[in-house]
N, C-alpha and C positions, 0 to 999 in steps of 0.2 A: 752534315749541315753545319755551316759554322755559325758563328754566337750573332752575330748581327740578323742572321735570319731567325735566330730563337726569340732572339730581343724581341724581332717585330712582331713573332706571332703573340710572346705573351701578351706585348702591348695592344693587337688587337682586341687577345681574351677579355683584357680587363677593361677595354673599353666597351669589349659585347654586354660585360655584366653590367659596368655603371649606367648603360645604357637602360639597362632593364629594370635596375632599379631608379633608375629617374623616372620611368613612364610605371612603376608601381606605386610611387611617391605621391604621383601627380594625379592618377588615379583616385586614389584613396582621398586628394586635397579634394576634387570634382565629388568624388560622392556624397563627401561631407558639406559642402557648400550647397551642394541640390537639394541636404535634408535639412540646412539651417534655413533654406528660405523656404520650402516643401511648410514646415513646422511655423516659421512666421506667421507664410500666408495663411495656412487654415488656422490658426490662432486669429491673425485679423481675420477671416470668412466669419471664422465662427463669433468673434466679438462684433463685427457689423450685424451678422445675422441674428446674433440676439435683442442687441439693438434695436432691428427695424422688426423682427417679428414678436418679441414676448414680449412689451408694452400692448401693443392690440388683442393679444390673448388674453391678457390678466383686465383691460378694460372688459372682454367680451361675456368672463365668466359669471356667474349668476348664483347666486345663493337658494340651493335648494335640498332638500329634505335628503336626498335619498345623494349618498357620496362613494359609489362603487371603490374598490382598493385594488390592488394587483391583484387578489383571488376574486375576485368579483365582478361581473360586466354590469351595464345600467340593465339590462334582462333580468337578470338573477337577484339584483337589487329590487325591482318593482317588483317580483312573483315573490320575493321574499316579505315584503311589506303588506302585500295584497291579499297572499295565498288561503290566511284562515277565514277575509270575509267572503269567502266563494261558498258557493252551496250548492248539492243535488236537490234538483226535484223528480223524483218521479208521480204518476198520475195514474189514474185507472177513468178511462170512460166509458158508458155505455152509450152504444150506438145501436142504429137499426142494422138485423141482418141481412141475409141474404135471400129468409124464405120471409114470406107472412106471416107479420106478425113476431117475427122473432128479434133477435137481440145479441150483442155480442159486448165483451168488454175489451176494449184497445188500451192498451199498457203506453205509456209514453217518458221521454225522460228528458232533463233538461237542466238549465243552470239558473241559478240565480246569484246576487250579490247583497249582503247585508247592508241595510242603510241608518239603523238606528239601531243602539247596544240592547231595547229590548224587546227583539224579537222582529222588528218590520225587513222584508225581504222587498229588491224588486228584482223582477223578471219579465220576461212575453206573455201577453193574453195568449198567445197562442200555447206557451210550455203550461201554462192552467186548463188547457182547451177552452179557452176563451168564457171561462169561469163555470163550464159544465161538469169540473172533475168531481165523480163519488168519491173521489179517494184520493189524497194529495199526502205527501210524504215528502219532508224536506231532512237532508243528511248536512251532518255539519264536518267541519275537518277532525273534529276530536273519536268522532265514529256514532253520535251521536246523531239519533232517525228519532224526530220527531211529526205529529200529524199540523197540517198547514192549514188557516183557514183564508179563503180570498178576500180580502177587504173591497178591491176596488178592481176591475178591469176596463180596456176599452181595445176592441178589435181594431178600430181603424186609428190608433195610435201603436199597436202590437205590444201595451206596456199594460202590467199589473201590478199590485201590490201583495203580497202574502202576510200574515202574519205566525207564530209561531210563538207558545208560552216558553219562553225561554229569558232570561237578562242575563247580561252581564258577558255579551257576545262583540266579539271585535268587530264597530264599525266602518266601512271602507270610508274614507275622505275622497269627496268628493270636487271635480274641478270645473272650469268654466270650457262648454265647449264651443263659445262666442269667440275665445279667444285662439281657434288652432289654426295650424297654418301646413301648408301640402310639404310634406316630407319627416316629417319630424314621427319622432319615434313613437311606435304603435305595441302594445302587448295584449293579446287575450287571453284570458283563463277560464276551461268551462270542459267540459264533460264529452269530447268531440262523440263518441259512437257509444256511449254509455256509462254505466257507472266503474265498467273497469279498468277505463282509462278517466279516472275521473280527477279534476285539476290540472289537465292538460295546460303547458302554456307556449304559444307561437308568436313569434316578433315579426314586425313588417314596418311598414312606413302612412303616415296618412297620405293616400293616395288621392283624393278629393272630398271635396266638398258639398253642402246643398244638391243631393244627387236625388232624384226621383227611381221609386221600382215597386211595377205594380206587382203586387202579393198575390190576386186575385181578380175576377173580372169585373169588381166590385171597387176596389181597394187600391188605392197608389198611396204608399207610403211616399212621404217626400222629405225634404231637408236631409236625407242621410248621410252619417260620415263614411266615404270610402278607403277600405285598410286592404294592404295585399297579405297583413297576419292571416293565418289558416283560420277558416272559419267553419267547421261542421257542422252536423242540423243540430247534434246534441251541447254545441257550445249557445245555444240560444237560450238568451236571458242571461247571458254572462257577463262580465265588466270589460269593455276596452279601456285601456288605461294609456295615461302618457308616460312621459320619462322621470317623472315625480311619482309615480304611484296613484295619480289619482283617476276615476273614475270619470269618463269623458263621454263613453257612452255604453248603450246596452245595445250588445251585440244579435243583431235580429234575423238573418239572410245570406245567404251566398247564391252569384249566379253559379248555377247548375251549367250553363254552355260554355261557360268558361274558368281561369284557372285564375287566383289571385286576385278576384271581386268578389269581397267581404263588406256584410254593411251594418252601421248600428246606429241605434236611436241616439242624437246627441242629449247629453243628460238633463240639458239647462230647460228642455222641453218637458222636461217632469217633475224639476227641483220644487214648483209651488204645490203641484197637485202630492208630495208624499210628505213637505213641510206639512199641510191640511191633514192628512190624514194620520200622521203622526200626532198631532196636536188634538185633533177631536175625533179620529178611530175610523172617517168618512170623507168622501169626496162630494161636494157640490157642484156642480159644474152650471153655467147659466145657459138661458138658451133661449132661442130666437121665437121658437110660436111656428113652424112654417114646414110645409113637405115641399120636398123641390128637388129638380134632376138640373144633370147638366146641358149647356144647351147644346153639347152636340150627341147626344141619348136624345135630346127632345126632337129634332130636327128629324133624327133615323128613326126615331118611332112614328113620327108624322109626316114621314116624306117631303119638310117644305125647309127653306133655307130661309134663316133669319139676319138680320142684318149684320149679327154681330159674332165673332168667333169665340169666344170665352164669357164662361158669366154660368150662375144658378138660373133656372126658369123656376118662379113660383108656383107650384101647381095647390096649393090650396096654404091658405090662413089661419091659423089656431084662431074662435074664438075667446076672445078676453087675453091674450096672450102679446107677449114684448113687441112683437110684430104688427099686431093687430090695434094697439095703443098710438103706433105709431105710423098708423097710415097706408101702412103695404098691403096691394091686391094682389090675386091671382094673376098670370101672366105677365108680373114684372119681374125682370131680369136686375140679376144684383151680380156687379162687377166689382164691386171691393168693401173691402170695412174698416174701417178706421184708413192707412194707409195701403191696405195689404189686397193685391188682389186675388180674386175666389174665380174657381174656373169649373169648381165641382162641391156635390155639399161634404165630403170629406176635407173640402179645404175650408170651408165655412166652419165645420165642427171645431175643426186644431185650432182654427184662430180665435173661435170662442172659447179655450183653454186661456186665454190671456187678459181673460175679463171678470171682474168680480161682483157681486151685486152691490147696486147702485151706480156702478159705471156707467158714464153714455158714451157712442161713439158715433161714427156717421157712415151711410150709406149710401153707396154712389147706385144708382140703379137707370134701367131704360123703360121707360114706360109710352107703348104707342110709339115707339121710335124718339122720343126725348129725352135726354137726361135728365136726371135730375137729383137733388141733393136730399136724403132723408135723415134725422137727427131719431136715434134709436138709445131706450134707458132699458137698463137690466134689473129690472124688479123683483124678478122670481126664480125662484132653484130649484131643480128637479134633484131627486137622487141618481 
């Protein structure tokens, strides 16, 4: 091979390599170009996105008690806050048996929540047996079982009061449940299937509002708050709480047909009657003077249809009584009180909860097929 052809192949070589390392060169210039603007732009992403998102989050946030940390969820925060004013009750009552004459005692168990540091509990009429218990026993978180005595019950509200000689007991803080709204975070604590899971605590969301459920064929509990938190028979008379810790209602029902419908007393429907009975040891409650069904039980008992869908029928007058002062007879129909309308006398009762003596207020009633306007004073107090 002579030299001219050597010549040319080195000169190809060295052109193969400069080649190589130009498009290595160039390479490496591209990579680096793709990561200085790669790194720009999410430096500007992320400087716009701070920008437009964390000014709205620092307006939105809200000064409240309970401040979870990285070991901490808002759960664990409220059951930590809440956890010592929870309390067992169990109950002993005697019922009738099965033969003549006889008798048996039914064991029962249930929750309550502390409301004042010495010693007032509330809970369910129902977890008291609706104030029939021989035997009431109330467990605190320190392991202490003391005996309970019922201050005050009312079935068709499913709330009681307890009290217990004790002071100087953590009282739970109490919130407005005027003020909730459907989603927002939900916590129970309460005793689900007995005392040996007892302080149980389950999170959900308030799932609705002003919810109706009839207890009995008697009995329609109304205004309740609905939570999909777990709610078992033995969390009854427990605290629902929000996401501050406080107590928003008392936990009273679950539908049995279905999964994730929990329901509880909202609080603000009890806050006057345990303020009273803290203060002077009893509940007065006012009241009308009157026996009376609703009118569609009257209609079904007597076979005839009345003009009107909703409403009490009077069926008799208390002598000398608030009712009877004030004009009302038998077979008038009473469609509201004050603003609120009554469709049964359990809704007459709750709303007489929001009345104190010497109050007046007015009733819309039908009489003979007329309306008409009745002005009713609240003079007198039963126990």
């Amino acid at each position: 091979m002579d030299e001219t052809r050597i010549d040319e192949k080195l000169e190809e070589k060295v052109y193969i390599e400069q080649e190589k390392t130009y498009r290595k060169q160039s390479l490496i210039k591209l990579l680096a170009a793709v990561l200085i603007v790669a790194f720009i732009g999410g430096f500007g992403g992320y400087y716009a996105g701070y920008m437009l998102i964390e000014p709205p989050m620092a307006e939105a946030a809200q000064e409240i008690t309970i401040n979870p940390n990285d070991s901490m969820t808002a759960v664990s925060a409220v059951a930590k806050k809440a956890m010592s004013s929870v309390v067992g009750i169990t109950t002993v009552e005697t019922r009738p048996g099965g033969f003549f004459f006889s008798e048996q005692d039914i064991s029962g168990v249930g929750s309550g929540v502390i409301v004042n540091s010495d010693g007032f509990i509330l809970t369910n009429s129902h977890v008291v047996a609706d104030g029939n218990a021989k035997e009431l026993k109330v467990l605190f978180d320190d392991g202490q079982e003391l005996d309970g005595t019922v201050l005050w019950n009312d079935p068709l509200l499913d709330l009681a009061v307890v009290k217990v000689e004790r002071t100087g007991l953590k009282a739970a803080e109490l919130g407005d449940s005027d003020q909730l709204q459907v989603g927002e975070l939900a916590v129970a604590i309460g005793n689900p299937l007995g005392l040996e899971f007892e302080r149980t605590v389950t999170s959900g969301i308030i799932s609705g509002l002003n919810r109706s459920v009839k207890v009995d064929a008697n009995n329609i509990i109304e205004g309740l708050i609905q939570t999909d938190a777990s709610i078992n028979p033995g969390n009854s008379g427990g605290p629902l709480l929000n996401g501050r810790g406080e107590v928003i209602g008392i936990n009273t029902a679950k539908m049995t047909s279905a999964e994730g419908l929990g329901f509880s007393i909202p609080i603000n429907q009890v806050k006057a009657i345990v303020e009273e009975i803290i203060d002077t040891g009893s509940f007065k409650g006012v009241v009308m003077g009157i026996k009376g069904v609703s009118v569609e039980e009257y209609e079904a008992r007597l076979g005839i249809d009345l003009t009107i869908s909703e409403g009490v029928v009077i069926i008799e007058v208390v002598p000398d009584s608030n009712a009877s002062r004030a004009g009302l007879q038998n077979g008038d129909i009473i469609t509201s009180i004050g603003d609120k309308p009554v469709g049964s006398m359990s809704q007459l009762k709750r709303q007489l909860y929001t009345y104190n003596e010497g109050d007046k207020t007015q009733l819309k009633i039908l009489r003979s097929g007329e309306e008409k306007t009745i002005e009713i004073e609240f003079l007198e107090q039963v126990q």
